[in-house]
Structure formats: structure tokens, C-alpha cells
C-alpha positions in Angstrom: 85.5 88.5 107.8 88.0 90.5 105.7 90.6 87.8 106.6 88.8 85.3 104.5 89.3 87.5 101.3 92.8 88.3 102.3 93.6 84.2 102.6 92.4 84.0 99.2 95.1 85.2 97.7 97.4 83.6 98.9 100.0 81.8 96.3 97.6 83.3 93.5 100.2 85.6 92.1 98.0 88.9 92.8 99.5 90.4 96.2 96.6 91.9 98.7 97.7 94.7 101.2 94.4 95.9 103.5 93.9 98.6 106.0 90.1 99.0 107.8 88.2 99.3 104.5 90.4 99.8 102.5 92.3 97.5 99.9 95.0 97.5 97.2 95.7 94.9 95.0 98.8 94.1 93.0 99.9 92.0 90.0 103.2 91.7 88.8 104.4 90.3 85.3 106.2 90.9 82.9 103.3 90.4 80.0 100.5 93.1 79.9 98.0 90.4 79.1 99.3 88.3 81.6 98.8 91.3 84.3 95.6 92.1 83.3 94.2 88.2 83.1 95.3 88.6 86.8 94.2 91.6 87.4 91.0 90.0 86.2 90.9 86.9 88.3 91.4 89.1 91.4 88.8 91.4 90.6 86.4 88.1 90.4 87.5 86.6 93.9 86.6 90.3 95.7 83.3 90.2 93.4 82.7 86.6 94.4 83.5 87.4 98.0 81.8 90.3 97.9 78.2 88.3 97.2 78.8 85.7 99.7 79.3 88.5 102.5 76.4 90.3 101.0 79.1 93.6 100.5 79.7 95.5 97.6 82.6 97.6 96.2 82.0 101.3 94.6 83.9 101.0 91.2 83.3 105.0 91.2 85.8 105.1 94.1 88.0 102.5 92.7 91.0 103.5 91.4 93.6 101.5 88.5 97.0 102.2 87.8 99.7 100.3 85.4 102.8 101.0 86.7 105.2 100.3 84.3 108.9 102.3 82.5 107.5 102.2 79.4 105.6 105.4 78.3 102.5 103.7 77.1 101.0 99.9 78.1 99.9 98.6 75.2 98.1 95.1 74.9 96.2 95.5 78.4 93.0 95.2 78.6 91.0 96.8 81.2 89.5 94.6 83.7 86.2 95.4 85.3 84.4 94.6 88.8 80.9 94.4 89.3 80.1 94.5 85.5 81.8 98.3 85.4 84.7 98.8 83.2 87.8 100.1 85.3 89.7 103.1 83.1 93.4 103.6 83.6 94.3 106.5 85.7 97.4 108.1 86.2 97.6 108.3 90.1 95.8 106.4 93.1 95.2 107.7 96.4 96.2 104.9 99.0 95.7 105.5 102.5 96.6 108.7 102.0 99.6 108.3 99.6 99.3 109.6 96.2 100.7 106.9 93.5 101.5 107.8 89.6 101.8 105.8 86.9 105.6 106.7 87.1 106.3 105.7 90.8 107.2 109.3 91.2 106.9 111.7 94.2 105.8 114.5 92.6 101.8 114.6 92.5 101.9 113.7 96.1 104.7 116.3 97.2 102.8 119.0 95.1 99.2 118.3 97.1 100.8 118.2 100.4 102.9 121.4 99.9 99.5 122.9 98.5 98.1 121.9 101.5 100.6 123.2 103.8 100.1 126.8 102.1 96.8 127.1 102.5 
């Protein structure tokens, strides 16, 4: 079923990666508004998928990140899924991988060390 979603995409410019129930989506550009117009479109196909397999997607659990060398994004608008608004965050948690805006090891070195010492 998830393969249908997955197929989608396909030569859309937004790159899918999926693992059980969980997904990750990616645009790449080089124009915020451009990323985020994608961004948007992809966020419509899972919404419009999600209907027509009578599923839903938790935009509480659903985490955004701009990855990007510059120190702010400006020009980006925020796209949204399932009428909700998705805020920038910093980092993502992806199959148990902690992403920052940065690309950057840290967060995720400092949780699992944190981890380790308790």
C-alpha cells in the first residue's frame, strides 16, 4: 500500500526515503520558495494519499528542517499538512538519527554519549 505513495514521487523533484511507518521527504533547490512550493506539493500527495487509504499523519510528530549554509532561510514559507502549519525546527529524529539544521554530528553524539552514561 505504502508503495503506491512511494511511486508517486517519482520524477517529481521531492525525494521519498521510507522505513515501516516511517517517512522522510526531501526537496532540493537552490530557491527557498522553490523548496518550499515543493515541499508543499509533497505534503499534498501524502495528504491526498493519506484520504484515499483512509490514514492520517500526526503533524504533532512531524518534524521540518531547512538544511541549508546560510545562517538564516529567508523567503521560505512554511508548508503545512492536514491544514496544520509545520514550524521550523533545528533537528529531526530519523530512524533513530538525530539531524540539525547544520548537518552536524553533534546533537546526535551528545544524546548518545548521554545515554551511554546513564
Amino acid at each position: 500500500m505504502v508503495d503506491y505513495l512511494l511511486a508517486r514521487f517519482s520524477g517529481g523533484g521531492v525525494f521519498i526515503q521510507g522505513y515501516a511507518d516511517d517517512k522522510g521527504l526531501v526537496a532540493v533547490g537552490k530557491f527557498p520558495n522553490t523548496i518550499s512550493g515543493l515541499m508543499q506539493w509533497a505534503l499534498l500527495t501524502v495528504d491526498t494519499w493519506c484520504k484515499e487509504v483512509e490514514m492520517s499523519v500526526n503533524p504533532d510528530k512531524t518534524g521540518f528542517v531547512v538544511f541549508t549554509k546560510k545562517s538564516k532561510c529567508q523567503g521560505f514559507n512554511e508548508p503545512q499538512i492536514f491544514w496544520v502549519k509545520l514550524s521550523i525546527s533545528e533537528s529531526v529524529k530519523y530512524l533513530g538519527v538525530i539531524l540539525d539544521s547544520q548537518l552536524t554530528w553533534t546533537k546526535h553524539v551528545e544524546v548518545k554519549v548521554r545515554k551511554a552514561h546513564n
